[in-house]
DOROSE-596564 format. One record per atom (N, C-alpha, C, O): residue in three letters; z, y, x. Coordinates in steps of 0.1 Angstrom, whole numbers, plus 5000, padded with zeros to 4 digits. Layout:
N
AlaZYX/...
This chain:
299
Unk611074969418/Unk609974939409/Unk609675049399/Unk608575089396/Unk610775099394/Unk610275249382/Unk609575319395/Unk608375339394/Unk610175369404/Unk609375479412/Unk607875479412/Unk606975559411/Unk607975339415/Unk606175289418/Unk605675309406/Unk604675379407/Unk605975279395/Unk605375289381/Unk605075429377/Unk604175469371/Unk605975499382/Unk605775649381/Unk604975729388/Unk604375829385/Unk605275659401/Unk604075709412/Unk602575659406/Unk601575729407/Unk602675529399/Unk601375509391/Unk600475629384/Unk599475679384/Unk601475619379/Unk601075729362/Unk600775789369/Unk599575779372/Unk601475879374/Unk600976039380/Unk599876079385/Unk599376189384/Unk599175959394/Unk597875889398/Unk596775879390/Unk595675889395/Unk597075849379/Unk596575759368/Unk595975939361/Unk594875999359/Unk597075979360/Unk597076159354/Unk596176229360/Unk595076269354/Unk596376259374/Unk595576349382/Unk593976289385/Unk592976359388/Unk593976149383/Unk592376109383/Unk591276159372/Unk590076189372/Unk592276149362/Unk591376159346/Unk591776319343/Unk591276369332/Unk592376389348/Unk592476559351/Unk590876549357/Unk589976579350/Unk590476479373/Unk589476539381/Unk588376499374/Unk587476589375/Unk587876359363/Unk587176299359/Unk586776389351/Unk585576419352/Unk587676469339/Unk587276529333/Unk586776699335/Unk586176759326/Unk587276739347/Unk586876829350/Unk585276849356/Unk584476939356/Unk585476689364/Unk583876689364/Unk582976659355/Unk581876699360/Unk582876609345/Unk582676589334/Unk581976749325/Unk580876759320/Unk583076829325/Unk582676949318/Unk581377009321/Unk580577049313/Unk581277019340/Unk580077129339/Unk579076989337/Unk578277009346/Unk578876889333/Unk577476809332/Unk577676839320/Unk576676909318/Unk578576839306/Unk578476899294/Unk577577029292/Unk576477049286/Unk578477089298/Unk578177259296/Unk576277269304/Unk575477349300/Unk575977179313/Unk574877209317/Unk573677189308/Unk572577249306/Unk574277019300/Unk574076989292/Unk573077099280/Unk571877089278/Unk574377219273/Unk574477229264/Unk573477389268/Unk573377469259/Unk572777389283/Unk571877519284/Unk570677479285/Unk569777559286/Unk570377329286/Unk568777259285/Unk568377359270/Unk568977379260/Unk566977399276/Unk566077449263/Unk566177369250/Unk566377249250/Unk566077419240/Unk566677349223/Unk565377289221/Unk564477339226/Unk565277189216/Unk563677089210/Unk563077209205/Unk563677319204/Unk561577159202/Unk560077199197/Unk560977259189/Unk562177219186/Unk560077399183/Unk560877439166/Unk559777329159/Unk558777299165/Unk559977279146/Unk559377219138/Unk557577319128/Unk557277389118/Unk556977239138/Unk555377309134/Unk554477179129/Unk554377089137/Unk553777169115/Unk553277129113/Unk552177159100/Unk552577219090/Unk550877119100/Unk549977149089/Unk550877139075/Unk551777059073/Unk550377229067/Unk551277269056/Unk552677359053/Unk552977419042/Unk553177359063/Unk554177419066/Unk554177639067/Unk553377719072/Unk555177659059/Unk555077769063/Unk555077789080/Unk555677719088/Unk554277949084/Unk554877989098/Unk555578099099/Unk555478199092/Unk556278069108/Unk557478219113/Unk557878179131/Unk558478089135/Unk557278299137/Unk557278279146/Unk558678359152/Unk559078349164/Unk559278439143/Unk560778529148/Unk560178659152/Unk559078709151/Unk561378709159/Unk560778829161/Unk560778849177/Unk561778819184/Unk559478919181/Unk559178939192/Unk559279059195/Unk558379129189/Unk560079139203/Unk560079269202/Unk559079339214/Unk559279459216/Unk558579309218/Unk557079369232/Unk555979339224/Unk555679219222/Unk555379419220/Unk553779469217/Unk553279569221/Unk553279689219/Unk552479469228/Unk551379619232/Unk550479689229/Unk549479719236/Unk550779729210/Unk550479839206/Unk551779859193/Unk553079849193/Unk550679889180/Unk552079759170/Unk552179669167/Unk551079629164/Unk553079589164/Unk553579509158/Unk552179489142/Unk551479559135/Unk552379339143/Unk551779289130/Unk552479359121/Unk553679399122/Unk551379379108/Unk551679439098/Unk551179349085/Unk549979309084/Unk552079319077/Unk551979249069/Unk550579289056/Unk549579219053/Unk550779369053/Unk549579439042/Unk548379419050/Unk547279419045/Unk548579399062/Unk546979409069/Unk546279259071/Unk545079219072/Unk547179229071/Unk546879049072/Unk546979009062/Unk546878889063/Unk547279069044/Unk547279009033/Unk545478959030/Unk544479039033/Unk545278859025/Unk544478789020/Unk543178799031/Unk541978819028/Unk543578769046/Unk543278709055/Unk543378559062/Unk544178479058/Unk542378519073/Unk543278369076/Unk544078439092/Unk543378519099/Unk545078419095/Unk545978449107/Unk545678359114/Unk545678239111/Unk545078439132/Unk544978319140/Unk545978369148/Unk546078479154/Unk546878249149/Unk548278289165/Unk547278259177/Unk546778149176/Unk547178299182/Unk546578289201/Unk547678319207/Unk548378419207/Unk547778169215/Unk548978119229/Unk547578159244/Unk546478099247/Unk548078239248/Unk547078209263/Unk547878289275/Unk548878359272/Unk547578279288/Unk547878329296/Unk547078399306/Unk545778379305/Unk547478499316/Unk546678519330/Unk545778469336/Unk544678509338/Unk546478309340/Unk545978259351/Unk545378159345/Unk545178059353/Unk544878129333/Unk544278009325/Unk542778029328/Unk542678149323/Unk541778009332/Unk540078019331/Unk539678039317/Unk538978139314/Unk540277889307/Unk539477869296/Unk539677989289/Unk538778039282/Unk541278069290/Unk541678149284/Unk540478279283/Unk539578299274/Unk540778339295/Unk538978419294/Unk537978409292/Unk537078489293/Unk537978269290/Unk536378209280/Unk536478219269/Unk535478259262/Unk537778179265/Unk537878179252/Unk537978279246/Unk537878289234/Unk538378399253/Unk538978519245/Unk537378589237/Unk537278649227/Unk536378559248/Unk535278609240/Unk534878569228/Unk534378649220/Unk535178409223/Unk534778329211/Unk535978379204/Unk535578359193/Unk537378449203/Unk538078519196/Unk537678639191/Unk537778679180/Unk537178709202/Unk536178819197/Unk535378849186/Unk535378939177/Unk534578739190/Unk533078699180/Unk533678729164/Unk533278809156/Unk534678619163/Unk535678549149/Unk536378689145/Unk536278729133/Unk536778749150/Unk537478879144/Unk536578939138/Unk536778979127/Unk534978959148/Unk534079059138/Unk533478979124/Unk532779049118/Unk533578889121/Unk533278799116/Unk533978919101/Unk533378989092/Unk535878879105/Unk536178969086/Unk536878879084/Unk536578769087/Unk538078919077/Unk538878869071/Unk539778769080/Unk540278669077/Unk539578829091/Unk540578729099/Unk541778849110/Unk541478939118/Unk542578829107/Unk543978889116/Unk544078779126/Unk543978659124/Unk544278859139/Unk544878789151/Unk545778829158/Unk545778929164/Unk546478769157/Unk548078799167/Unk548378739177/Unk548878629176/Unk548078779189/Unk547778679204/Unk549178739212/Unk549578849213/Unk549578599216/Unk550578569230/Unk550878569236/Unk551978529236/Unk550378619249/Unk550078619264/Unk551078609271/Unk551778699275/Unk551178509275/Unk552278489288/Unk552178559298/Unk551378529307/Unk552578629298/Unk552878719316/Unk553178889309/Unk553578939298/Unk552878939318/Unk553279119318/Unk552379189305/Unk551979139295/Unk552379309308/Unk551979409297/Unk550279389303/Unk549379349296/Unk550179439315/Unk549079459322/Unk548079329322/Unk546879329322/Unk549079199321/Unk548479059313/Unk547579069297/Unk546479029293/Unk548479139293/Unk547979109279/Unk547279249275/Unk547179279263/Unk546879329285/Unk545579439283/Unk544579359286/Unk543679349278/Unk544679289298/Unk543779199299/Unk542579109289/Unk541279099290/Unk543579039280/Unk543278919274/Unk544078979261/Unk545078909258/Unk543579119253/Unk543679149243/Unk542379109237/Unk541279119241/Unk542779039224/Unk541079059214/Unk540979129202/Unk540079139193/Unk542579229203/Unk542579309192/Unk541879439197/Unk541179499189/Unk541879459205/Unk541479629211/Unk541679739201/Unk540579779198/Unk542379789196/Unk543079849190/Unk542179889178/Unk541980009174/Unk541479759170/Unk540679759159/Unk541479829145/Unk542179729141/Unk541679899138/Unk542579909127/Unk542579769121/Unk541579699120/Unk543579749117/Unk543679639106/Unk543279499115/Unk542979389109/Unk543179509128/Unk542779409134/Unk543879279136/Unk543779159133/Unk544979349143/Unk545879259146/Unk546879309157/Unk547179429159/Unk547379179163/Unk548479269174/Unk548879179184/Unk548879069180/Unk549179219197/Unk549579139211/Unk550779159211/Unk551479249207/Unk551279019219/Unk552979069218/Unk552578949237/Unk551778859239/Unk553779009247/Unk553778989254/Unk555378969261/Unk556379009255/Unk555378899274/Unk556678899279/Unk557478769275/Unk556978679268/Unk558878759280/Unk559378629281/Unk559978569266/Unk560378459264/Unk559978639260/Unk559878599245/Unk558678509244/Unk558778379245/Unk557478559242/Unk556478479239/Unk556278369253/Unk555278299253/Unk556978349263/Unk557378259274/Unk557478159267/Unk556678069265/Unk559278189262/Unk560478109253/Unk559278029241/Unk559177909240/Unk558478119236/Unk558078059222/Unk556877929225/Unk557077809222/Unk556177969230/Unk555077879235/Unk555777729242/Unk555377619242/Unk557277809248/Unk557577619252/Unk557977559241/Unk557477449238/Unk559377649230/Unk559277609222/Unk558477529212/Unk559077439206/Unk557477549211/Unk555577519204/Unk554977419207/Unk553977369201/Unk555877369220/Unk554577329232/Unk553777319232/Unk553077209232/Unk553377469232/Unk551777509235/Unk551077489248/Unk549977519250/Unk551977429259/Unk551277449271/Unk550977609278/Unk551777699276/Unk549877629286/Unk549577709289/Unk548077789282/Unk547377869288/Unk547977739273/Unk546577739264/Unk545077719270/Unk544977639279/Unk543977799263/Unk544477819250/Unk545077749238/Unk544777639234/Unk545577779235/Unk546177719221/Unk546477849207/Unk546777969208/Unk546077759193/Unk546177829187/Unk546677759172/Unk546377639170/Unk547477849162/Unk547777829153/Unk546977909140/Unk547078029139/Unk546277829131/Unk545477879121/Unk546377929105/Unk545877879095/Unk547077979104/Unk547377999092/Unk546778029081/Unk546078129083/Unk546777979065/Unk546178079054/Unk546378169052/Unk546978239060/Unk545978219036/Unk546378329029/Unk547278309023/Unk547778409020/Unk548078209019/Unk549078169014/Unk550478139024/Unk551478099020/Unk550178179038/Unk550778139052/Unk551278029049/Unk552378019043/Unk550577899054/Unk550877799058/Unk550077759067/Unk548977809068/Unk550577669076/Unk549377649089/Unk548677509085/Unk549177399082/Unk547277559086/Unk545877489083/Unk545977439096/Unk546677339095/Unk545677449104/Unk545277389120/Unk546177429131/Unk546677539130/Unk546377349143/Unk547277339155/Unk546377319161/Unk545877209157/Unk545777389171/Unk545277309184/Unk545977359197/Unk546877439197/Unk545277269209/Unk546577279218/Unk545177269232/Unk544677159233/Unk544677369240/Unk543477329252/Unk542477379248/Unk542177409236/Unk541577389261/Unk540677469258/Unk539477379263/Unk538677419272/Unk539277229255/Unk538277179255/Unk536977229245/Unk537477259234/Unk535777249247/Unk534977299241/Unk534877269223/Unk534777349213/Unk535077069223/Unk534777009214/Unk536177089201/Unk536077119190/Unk537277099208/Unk538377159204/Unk538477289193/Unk538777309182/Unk537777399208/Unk537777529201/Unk536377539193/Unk536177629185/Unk535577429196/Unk534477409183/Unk535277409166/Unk535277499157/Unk535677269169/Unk536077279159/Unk537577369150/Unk538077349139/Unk537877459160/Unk538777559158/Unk538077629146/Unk538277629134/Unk536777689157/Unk536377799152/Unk535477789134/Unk535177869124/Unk535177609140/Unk534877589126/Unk535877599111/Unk535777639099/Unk536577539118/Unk537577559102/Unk538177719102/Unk538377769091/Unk538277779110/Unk538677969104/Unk537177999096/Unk537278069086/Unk536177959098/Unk534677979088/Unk535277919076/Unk535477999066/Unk535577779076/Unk535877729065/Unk536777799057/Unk536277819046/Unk538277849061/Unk538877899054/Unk538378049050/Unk538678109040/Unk537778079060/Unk537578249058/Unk536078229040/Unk536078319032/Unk535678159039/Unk534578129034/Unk535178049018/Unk534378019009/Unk536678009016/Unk537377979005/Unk537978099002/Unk538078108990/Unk538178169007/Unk539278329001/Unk538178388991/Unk537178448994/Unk538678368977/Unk538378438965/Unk539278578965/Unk540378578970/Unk538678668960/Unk539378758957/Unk539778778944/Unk540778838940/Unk538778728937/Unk539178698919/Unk538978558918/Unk538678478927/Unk538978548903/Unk538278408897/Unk538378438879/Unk539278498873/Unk536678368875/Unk536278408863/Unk536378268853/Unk536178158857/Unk536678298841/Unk536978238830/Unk536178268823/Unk536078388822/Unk535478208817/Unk534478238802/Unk534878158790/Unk535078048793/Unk534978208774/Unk535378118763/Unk533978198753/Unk533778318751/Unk533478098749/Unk532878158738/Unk532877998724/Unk533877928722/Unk531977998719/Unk531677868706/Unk531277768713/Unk530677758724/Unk531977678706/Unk532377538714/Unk531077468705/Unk530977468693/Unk530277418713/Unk529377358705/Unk528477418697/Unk527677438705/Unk527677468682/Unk527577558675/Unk528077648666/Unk529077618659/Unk527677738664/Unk528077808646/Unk527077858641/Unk526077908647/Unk527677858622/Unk526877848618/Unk526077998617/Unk526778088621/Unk524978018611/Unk524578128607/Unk525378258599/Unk525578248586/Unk525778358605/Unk525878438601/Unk527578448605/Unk528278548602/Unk528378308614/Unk529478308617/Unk530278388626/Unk529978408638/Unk531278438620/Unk531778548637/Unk532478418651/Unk533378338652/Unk531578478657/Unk532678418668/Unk533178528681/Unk533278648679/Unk533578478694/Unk533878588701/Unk533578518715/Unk533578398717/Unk533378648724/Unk532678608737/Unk534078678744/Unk534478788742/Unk534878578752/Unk535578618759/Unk535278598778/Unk534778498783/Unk535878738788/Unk535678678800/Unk537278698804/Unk537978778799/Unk537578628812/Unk539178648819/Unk539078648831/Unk538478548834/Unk539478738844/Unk539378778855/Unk541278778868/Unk542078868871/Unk541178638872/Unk542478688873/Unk541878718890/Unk540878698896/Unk543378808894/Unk543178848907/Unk543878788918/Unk544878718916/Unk543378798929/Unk544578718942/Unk546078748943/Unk546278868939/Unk546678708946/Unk548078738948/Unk548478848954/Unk549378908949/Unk547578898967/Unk547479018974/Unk546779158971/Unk546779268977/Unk546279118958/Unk545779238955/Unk546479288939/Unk547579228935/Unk545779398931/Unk545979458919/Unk544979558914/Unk544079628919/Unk545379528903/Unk543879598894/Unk544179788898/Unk545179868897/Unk543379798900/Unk542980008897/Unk542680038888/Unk541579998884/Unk543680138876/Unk543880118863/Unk542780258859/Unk542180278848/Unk542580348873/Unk541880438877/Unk539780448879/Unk538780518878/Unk540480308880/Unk538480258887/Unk537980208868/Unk538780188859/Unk536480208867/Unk535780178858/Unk535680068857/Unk534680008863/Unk536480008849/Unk536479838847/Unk535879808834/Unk536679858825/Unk534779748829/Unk533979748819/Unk533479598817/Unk533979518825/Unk532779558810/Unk531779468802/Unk531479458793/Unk531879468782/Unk529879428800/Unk528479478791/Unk527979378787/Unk528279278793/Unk527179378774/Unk526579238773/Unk524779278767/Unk524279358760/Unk524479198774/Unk523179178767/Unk522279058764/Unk521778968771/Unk522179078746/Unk521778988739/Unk520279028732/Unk519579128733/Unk520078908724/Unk518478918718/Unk519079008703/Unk520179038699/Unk517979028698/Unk518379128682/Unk518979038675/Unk519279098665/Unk519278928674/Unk519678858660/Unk520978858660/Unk521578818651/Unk521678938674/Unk522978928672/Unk523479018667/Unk522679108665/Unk524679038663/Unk525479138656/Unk526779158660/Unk527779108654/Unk526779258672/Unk528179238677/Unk529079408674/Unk528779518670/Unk530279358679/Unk531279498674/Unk531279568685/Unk532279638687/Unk530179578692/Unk529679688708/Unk529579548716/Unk530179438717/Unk528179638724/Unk528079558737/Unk528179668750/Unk527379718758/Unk529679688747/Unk530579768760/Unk531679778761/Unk532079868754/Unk532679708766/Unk534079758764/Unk534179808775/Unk533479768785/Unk535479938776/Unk536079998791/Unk536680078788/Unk536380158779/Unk537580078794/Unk539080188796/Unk539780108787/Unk539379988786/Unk540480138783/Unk541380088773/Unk541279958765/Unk542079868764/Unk539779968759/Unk539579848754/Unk539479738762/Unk539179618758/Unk539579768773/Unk539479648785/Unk541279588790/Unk541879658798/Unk541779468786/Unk542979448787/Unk543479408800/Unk543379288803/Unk544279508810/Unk545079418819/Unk546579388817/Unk547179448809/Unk547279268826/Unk548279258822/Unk548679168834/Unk548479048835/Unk549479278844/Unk549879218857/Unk548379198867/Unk547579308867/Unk547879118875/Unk547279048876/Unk545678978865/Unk544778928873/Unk545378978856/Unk544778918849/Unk544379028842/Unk545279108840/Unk543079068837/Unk541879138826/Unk541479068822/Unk540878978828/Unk541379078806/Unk540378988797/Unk540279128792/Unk540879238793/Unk538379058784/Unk537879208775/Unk536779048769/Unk536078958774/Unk537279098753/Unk536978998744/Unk535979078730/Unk536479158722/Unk534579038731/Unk533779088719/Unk533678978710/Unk533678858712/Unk533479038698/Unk533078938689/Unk531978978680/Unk531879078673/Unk531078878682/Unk529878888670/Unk529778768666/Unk530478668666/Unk528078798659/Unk527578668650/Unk525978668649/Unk525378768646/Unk525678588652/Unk524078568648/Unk523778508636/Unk524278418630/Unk522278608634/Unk521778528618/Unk520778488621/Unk520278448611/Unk519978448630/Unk518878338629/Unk519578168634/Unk520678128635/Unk518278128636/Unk518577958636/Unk518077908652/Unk516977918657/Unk518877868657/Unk517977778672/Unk519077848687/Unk520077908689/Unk518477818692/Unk519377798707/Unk519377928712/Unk518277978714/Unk520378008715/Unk520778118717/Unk521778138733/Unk522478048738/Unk521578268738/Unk522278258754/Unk522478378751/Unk521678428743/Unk523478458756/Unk524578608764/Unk524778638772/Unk525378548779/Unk524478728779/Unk524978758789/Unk525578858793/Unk524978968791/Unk526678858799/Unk527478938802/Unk527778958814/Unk527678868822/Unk528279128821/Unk528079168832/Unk529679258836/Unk530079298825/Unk530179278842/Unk531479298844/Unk531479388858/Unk530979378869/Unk532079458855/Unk532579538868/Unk534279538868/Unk534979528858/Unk534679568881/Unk536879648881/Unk536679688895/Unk535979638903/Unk537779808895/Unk538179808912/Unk539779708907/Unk540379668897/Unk539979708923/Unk541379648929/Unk541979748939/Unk541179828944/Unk543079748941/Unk543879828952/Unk544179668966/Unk544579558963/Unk543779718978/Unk543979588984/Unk545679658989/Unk545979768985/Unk546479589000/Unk547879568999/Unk547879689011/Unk548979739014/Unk546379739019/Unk546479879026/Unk545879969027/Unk545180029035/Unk546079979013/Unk545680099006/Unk544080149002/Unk543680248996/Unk543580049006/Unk542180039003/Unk541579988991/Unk542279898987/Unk540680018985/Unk540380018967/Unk538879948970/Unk537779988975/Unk539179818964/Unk537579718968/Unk536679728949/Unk537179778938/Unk535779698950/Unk534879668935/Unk534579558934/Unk534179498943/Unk534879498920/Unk534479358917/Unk533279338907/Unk533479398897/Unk532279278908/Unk531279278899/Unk530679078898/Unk530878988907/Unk530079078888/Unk529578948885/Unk529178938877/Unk529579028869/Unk528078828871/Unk527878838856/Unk528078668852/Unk527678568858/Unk528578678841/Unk528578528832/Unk527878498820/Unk527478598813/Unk527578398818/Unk526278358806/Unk527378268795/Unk528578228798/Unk526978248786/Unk526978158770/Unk526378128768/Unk525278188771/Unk526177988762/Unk524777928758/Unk524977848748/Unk525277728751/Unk524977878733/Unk524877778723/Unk523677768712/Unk522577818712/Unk524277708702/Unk523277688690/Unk524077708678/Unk525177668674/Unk522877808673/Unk522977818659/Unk522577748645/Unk521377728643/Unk523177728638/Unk522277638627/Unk522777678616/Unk523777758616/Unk521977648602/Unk521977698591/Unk523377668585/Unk524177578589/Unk523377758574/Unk525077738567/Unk524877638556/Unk524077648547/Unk525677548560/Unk525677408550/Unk526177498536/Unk526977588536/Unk525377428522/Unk525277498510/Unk525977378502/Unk526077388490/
């Protein structure tokens, strides 16, 4: 009876030895299935990793500042893809848009179904089994498909096919966003309501700049104002110096006073350069109004 018990065991041993041995490669096979979607959604920053095949350079960051980024997923053998690549085209000359396109297959693929064509400041192709890996990742399909990022890189839009109604409304929202990108924004402060005759007040404008850009301390940054005679101001010009920046932000603040009586307007005219983030020096100009009333000095 021990023999048998022993003969048991040993039985018992060498089964859950084979059990487990078969066992491992369904693990291990397990453990080489492709990893889930990376996590993509509207709002979200993007980072697509690093792709080392381009066929020219590599995206460049300054070049795509205060642009909208379109990722283009497409392939070879897709139809819509070379339909679409023309309506990519179009959108590039449009301005202010970087494109960074996909292309599944070879180098000789993504000559193909380039829509950068070696535009300065256009954008960049990246090709080969990286961009394979990423698109399943994405699941982008076989495209087209595209990812809309802002200026602030977060992704505005996901589309996924190359239904018309689709890349319609693709193309509409890169308009949309391309058509929100300020490059400044203006502040005006002057008299809240009236003053009285003969009162100083002060005309201020404030100018701040985009994140991607910076003032040119170089360029002729001024404001002018022009008013009727009853004013009396401490110059209607400031520039160079008397024009204040600080980081990002210019204010240039006059102060006068009017001596007649009745409804009164300013106007003011502004010029700056900017340095953009490649190397290029843009001009900002606009003009802002004031509009109050003057009234007699209570006796």
């Amino acid at each position: 009876m021990k023999n048998a018990r022993l003969m048991f065991s040993a039985l018992a041993t060498t089964l859950l030895c084979v059990a487990t041995a078969q066992a491992q490669p369904r693990a291990n096979a397990a453990n080489r299935q492709p990893p889930p979607p990376m996590p993509l959604g509207v709002g979200q920053p993007w980072n697509a990793g690093a792709l080392p095949q381009w066929l020219g350079d590599p995206p460049v960051a300054n070049d795509a500042a205060g642009k909208v980024t379109m990722h283009w997923f497409c392939g070879p053998r897709v139809a819509t893809c070379k339909d679409d690549l023309a309506r990519v085209l179009n959108l590039r000359e449009v301005g202010k848009i970087y494109v960074i396109a996909y292309i599944n297959g070879s180098k000789r693929d993504a000559m193909k179904l380039d829509p950068v064509r070696d535009a300065v400041g256009g954008g960049a192709v990246a090709f080969g089994p990286k961009v394979t890996k990423l698109m399943a990742q994405y699941g982008m399909g076989t495209g087209p498909s595209a990812v809309l990022v802002d200026v602030d890189g977060n992704v505005a839009l996901i589309t996924n096919g190359g239904e018309p109604e689709k890349l319609d409304a693709r193309d509409k929202k890169v308009n949309d966003l391309v058509a929100a990108i300020k490059e400044f924004t203006v502040a005006t402060a002057g008299p809240k309501g009236s003053v009285k005759t003969g009162e100083r007040f002060e005309l201020k404008v404030a100018i701040d700049l985009a994140p991607w850009l910076t003032f040119n301390r170089k360029a002729i940054n001024e404001l002018t104002l022009t008013v009727s005679p009853d004013f009396k101001c401490d110059t209607l010009a400031l520039k160079g110096d008397k024009v204040q920046i600080d980081g990002r932000k210019l204010t240039a603040t006059i102060g006068c006073a009017v001596n007649g009586k009745g409804s009164y307007e300013a106007r003011g005219n502004f010029r700056f350069g900017y340095d953009n983030p490649n190397g290029t020096t843009g001009l900002g100009t606009d003009s802002v109004g004031w509009k109050f009333d003057v009234v007699a000095e209570s006796k």
